[in-house]
N, C-alpha and C positions, 0 to 999 in steps of 0.2 A: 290486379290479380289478388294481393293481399287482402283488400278491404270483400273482395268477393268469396272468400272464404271464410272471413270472418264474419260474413252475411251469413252466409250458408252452414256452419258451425251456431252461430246464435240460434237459426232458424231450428237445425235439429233440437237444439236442448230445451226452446221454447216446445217445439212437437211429444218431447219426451214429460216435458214437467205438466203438460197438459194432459195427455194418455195417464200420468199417473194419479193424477187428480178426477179423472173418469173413471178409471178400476176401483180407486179407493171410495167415492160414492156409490157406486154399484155395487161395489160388496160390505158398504154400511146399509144400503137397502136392502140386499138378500139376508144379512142376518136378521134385521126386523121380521121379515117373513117366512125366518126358519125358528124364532124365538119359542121355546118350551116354556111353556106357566107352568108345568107339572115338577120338570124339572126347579125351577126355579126357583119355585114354592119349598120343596124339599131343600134348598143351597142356602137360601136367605128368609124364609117367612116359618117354617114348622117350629122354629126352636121357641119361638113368642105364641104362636096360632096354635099348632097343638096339627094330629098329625090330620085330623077332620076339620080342622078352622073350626073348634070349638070356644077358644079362650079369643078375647080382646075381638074378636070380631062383630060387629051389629051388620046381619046381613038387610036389617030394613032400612037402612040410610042408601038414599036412592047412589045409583052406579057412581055418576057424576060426582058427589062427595067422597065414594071410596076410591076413585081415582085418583082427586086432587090429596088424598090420606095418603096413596103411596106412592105419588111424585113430593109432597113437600112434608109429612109425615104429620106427628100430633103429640101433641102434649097430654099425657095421660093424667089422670085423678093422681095416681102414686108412679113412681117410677116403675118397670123399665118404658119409655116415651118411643113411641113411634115415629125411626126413622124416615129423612125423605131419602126415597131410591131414585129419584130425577138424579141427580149430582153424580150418585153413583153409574149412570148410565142408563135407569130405565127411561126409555119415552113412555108417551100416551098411552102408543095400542099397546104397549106390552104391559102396562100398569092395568086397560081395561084386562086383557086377557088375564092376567093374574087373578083381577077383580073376578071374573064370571071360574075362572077354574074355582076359587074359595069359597064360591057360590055351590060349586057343582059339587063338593063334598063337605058341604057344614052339615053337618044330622041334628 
């Protein structure tokens, strides 16, 4: 009787610690697909970019390199050097979306 409780006790924590491992990728998936460039852009990029992605930006380096610019960053001519935001938590699609919102307002 003992050992069958002790089944059925492991079994629950195993069903719990698996449920909580499911919620928590499902709601690192929802925040990818609730993720603001506009916002973003404003928290972490205008202070360097300027508030049109006028300054440090070359909008003619195709997407694909301005990506891998703000997942691993860049070494600039003179300081301040462009950080990578991968480490800080950007992925891909949110680096392209960054990418095309800086796009969408350089003048």
């Amino acid at each position: 009787m003992k050992k069958l409780r002790t089944l059925a006790l492991a079994t629950a924590i195993t069903m719990l610690i698996a449920a909580f491992v499911l919620f928590s990728a499902a709601a690192q998936i929802g925040n990818a697909d609730a993720f603001d460039a506009a916002a973003t852009y404003k928290g972490k990029c205008v202070a360097c970019h300027g508030a049109a992605a006028a300054k440090k930006f070359d909008a003619t380096l195709a997407d694909a390199d301005l990506v891998q610019i703000v997942l691993k960053g860049k070494k600039a001519g003179k300081p301040p050097n462009m950080a990578g935001y991968e480490e800080k938590g950007i992925i891909e699609d949110q680096a392209k979306a960054l990418v095309a919102y800086m796009k969408s307002i350089k003048k």
